[in-house]
MISELO-740715 format. One line per field, with one value per residue (C-alpha): residue number from 1; y, z, x; residue in one letter. Coordinates in pm, 1 decimal. Layout:
BEGIN
n NUM;...
c2 Y;...
c3 Z;...
c1 X;...
res A;...
***
This chain:
BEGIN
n 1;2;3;4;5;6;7;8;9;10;11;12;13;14;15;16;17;18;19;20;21;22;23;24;25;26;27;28;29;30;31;32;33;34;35;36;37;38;39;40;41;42;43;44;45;46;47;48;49;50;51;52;53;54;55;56;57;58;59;60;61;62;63;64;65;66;67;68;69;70;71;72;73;74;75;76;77;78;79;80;81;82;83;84;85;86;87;88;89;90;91;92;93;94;95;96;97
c2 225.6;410.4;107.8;-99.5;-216.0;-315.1;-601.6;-446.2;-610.2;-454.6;-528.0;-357.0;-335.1;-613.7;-904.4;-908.2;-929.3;-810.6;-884.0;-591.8;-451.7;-114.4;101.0;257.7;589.1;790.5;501.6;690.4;858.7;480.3;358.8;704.3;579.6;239.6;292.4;631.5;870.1;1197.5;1138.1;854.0;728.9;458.7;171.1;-72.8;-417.8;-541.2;-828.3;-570.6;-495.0;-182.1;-88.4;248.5;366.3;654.8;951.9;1074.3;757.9;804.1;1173.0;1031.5;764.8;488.7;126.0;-51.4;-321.0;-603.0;-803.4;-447.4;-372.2;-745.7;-686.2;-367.4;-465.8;-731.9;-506.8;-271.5;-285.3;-500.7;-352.4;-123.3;-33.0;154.3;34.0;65.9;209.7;184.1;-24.0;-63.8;-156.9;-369.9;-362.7;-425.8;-139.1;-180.9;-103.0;234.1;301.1
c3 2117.4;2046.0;1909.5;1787.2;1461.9;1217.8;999.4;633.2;271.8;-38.5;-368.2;-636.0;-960.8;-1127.0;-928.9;-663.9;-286.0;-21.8;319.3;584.1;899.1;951.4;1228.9;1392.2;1507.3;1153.8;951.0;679.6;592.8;539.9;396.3;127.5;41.8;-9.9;-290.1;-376.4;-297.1;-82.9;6.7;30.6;13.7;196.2;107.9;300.5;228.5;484.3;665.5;895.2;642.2;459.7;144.3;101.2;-213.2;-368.7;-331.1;-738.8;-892.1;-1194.5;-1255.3;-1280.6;-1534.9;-1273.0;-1415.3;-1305.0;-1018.0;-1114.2;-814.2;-578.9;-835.0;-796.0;-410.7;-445.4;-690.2;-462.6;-222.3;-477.5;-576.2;-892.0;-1212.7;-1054.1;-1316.3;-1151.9;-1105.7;-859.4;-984.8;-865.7;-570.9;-320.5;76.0;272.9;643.6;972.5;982.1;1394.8;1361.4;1288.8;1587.4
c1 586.5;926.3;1206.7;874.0;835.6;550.3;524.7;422.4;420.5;570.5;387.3;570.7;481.7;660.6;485.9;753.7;590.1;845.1;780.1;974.4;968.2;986.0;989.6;661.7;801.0;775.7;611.1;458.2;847.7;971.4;655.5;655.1;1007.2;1002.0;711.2;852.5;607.1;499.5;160.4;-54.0;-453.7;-548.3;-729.9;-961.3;-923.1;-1213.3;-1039.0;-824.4;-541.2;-506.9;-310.3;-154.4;-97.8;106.3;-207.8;-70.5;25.2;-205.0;-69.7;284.2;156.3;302.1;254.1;-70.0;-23.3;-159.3;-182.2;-289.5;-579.0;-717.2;-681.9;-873.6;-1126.5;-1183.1;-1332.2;-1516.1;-1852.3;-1903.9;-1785.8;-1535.6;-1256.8;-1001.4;-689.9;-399.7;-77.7;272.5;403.4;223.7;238.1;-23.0;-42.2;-244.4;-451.1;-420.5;-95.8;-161.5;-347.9
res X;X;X;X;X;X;X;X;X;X;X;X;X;X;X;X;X;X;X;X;X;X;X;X;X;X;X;X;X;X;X;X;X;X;X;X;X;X;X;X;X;X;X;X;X;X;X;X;X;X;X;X;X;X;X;X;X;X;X;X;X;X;X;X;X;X;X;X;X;X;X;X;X;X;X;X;X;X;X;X;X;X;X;X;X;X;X;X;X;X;X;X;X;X;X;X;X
***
């Protein structure tokens, strides 16, 4: 798959959705800097998409994500209150694989 390239979304904080490409050799060092992170936790969002989020977003006070917290809460159990912090990218979990 060396050259290939995956389609991923950018949700940042603001509201602002970003659609990219980026490439699928070292995905996780472009994904980590296009939300400004160095780790990140994965989220399942149950229709083949996942989000991945910035793993210590809520110990570097990041702003809540409005838009990535409905997403998640979508796909929590009912009365779920955490919320998603930072930007955010959603992709085709297959295209991890």
């Amino acid at each position: 798959m060396a050259g290939s390239t995956m389609a991923i979304e950018v949700i940042r904080v603001n509201g602002t959705r970003e659609n990219r490409r980026i490439g699928t050799r070292d995905p996780f060092a472009e994904i980590n800097k296009l939300i400004g992170c160095d780790v990140t936790d994965t989220i399942n969002l149950r229709d083949g998409r996942i989000m991945l989020v910035d793993d210590l977003g809520h110990q570097k006070n990041l702003s809540v994500n409005p838009i990535a917290t409905d997403m998640y809460w979508a796909v929590c159990r009912p009365g779920t209150r955490h919320q998603i912090v930072g930007d955010v990218i959603v992709a085709v979990d297959a295209d991890f694989a």
